[in-house]
Every structure is written in C-alpha cells, then in structure tokens.
Backbone as a ProteinNet text record, in pm:
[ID]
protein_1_A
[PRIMARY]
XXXXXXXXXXXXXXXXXXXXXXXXXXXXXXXXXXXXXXXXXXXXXXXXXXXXXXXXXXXXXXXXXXXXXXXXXXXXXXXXXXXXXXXXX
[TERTIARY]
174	316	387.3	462.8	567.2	667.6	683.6	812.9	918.5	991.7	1126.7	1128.6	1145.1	1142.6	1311.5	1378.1	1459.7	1495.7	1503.3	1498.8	1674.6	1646.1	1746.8	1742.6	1879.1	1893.9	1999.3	2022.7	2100.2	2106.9	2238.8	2254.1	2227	2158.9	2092.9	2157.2	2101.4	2171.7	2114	1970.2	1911.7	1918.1	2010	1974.8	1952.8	1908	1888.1	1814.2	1781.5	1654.7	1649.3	1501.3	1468.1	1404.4	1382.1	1300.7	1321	1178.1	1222.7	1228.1	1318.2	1305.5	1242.1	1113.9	1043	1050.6	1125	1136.9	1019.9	1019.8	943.8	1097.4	1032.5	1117.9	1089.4	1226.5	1238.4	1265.5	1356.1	1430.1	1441.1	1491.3	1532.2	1603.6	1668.9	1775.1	1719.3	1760.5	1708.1	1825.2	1766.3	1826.1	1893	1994.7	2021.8	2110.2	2165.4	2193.4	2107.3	1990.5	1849.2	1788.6	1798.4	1762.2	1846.1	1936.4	2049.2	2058.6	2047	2019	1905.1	1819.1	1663.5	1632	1765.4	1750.2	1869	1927	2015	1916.7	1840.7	1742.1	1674.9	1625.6	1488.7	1581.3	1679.8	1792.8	1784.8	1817.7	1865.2	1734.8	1635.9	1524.5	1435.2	1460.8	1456.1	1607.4	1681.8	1829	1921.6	1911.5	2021	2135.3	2150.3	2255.9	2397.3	2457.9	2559.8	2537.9	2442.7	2408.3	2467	2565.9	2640.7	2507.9	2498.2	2408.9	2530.7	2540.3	2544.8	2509.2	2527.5	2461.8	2465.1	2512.1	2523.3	2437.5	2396	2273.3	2162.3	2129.1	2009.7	1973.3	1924.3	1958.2	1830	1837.3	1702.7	1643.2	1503.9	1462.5	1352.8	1297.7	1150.1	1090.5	1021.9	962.6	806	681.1	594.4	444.2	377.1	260.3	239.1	258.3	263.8	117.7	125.4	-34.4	-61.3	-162.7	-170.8	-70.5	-69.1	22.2	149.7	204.6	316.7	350.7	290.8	262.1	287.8	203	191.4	305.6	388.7	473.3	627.5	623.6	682.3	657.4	594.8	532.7	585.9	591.9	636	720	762.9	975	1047.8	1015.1	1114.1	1102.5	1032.6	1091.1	953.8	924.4	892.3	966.4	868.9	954.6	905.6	907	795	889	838.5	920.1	877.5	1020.5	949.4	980.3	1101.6	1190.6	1224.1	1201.7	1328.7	1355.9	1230.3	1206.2	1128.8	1163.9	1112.2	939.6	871.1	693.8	738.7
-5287.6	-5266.6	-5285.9	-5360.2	-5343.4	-5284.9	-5164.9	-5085	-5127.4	-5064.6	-5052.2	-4960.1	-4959.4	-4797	-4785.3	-4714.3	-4700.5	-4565.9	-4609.2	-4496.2	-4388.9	-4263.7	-4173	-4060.9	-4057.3	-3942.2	-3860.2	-3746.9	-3634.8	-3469.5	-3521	-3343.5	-3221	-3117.4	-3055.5	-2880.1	-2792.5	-2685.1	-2624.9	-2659.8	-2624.9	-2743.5	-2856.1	-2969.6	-3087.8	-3173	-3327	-3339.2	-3402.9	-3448.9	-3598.3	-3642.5	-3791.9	-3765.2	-3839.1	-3924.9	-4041.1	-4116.4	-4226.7	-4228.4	-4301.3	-4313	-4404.7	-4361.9	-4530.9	-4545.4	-4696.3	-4669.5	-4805.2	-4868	-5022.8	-5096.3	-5229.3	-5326.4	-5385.6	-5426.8	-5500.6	-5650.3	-5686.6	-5776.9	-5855.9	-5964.2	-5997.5	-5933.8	-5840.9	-5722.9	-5617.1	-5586.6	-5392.5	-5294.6	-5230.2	-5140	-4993.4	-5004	-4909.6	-4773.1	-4832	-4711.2	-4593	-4690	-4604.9	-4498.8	-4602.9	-4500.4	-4361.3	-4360.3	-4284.1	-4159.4	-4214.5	-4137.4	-4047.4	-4092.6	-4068.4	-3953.1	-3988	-3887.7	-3728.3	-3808.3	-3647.2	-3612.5	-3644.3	-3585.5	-3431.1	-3526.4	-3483.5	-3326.6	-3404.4	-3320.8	-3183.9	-3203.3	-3077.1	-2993.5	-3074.8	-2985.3	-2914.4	-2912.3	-2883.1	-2768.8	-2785.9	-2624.2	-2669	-2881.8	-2885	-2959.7	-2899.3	-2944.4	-3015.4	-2958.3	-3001.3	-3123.4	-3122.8	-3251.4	-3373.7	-3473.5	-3522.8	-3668.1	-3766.9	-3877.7	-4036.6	-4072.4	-4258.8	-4331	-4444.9	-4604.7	-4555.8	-4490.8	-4481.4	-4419.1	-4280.2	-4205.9	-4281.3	-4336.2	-4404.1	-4573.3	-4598.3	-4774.5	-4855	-4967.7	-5025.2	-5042.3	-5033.6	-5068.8	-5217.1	-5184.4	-5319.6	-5316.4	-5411.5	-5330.8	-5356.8	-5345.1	-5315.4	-5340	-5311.7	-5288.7	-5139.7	-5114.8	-4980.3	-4908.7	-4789.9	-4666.8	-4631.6	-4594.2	-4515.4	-4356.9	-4301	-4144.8	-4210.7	-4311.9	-4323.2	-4403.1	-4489.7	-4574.9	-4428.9	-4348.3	-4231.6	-4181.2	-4101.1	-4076.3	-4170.1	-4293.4	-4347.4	-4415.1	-4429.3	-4393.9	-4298.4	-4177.6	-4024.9	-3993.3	-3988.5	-3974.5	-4091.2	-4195.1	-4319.5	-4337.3	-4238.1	-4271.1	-4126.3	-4171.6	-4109.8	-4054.1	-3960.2	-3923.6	-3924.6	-3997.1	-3933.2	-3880	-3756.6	-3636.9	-3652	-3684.5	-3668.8	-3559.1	-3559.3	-3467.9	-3349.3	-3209.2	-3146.4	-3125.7	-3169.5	-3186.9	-3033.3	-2955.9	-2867.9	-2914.2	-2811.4	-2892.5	-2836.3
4575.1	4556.5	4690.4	4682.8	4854.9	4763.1	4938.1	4914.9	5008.5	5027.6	5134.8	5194.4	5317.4	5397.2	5477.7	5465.3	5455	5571	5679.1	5798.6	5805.1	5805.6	5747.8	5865.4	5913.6	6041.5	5952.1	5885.6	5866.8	5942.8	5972.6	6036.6	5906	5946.7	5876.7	5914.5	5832.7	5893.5	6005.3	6039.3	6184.2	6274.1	6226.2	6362.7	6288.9	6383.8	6312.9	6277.5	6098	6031.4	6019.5	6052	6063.8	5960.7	5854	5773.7	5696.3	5630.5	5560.5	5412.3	5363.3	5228	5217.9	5126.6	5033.6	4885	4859.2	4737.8	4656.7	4548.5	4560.4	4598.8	4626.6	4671.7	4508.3	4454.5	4332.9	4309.9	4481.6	4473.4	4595.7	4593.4	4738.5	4845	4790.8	4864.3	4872	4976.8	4944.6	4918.1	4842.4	4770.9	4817.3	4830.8	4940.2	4868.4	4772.7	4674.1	4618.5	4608.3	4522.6	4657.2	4751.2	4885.1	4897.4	4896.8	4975.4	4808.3	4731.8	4586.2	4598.2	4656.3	4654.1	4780.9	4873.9	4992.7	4959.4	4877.3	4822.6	4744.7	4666.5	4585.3	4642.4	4758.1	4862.5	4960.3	5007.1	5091.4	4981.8	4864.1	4783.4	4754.7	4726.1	4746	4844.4	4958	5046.2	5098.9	5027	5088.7	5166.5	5129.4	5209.7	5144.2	5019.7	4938.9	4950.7	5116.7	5178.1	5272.9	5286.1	5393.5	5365.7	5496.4	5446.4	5470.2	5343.4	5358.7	5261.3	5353.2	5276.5	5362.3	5327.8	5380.7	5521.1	5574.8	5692.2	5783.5	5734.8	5760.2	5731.2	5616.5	5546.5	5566.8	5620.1	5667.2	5651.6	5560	5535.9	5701.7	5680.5	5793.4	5772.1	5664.1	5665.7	5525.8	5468	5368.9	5408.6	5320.1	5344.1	5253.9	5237.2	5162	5145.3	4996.3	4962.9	5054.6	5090.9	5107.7	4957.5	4929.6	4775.5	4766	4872.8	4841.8	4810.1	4904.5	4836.3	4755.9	4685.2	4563.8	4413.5	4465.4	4370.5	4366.8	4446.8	4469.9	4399.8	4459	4385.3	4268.8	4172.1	4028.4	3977.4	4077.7	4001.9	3982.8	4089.4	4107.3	4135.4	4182.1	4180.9	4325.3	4448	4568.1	4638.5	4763.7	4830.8	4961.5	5032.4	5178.5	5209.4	5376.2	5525.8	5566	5605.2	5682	5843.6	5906.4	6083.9	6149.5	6203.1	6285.3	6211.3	6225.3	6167.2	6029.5	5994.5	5814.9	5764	5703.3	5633.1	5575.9	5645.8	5599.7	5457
[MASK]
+++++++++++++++++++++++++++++++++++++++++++++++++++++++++++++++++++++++++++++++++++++++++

C-alpha cells in the first residue's frame, strides 16, 4: 500500500505537538482534506478538542511504502498517527 505522510505541528494545551498523518495515497494528488480530518479525529481523542488544525498546520510531506502497523491502522480507521513531539503516549 503507499500512503501519504502528511507532517502536522499544532499548538496544544501543554505546548507544541508534532506528528504525522498517514493516510493511503489514492491518487495523483494528495489528499489533504482527509489528512487534516484525520488529525481533528486524533487531536479530539487525545483532549485536544480546541486545537486549532487546517492545511496549514498539516502539510503533505512524501508518500511512501506502507509498514504493516500502519497499513493496519489505516484499514481500521481510515488514517494513522506517528506521534513525535508533545504527543500524549
């Protein structure tokens, strides 16, 4: 599966959170709606319901050759997360 990774900086309520959104790549374009959808998802489950995210926070970066966790992952919910910075384990 190639995905899209989709690199995402949001101010958070303890500080700045880095992570990426991966979603599959469908098309010649990347998909940047599904990203930024996929990171309010993640944002709200995690307690940060207010966090402000569009195209702007969230920005394609590359796409890729899926790993299997996140192949699974996105199978499951439509989209995975790597959590870097500042990310709630």
């Amino acid at each position: 599966m190639e995905i899209e990774i989709h690199d995402t900086w949001v101010k958070g309520k303890k500080g700045m959170m880095h992570f990426d959104v991966a979603i599959e790549h469908k098309k010649d374009e990347n998909d940047n709606k599904l990203a930024v959808a996929s990171a309010k998802k993640y944002l709200r489950s995690v307690g940060e319901k207010t966090a402000k995210i569009t195209s702007k926070e969230c920005k394609f970066c590359h796409t890729q050759s899926s790993e299997e966790k996140l192949k699974k992952d996105i199978e499951k919910k439509g989209y995975s997360i790597i959590p870097m910075d500042g990310c709630p384990e």
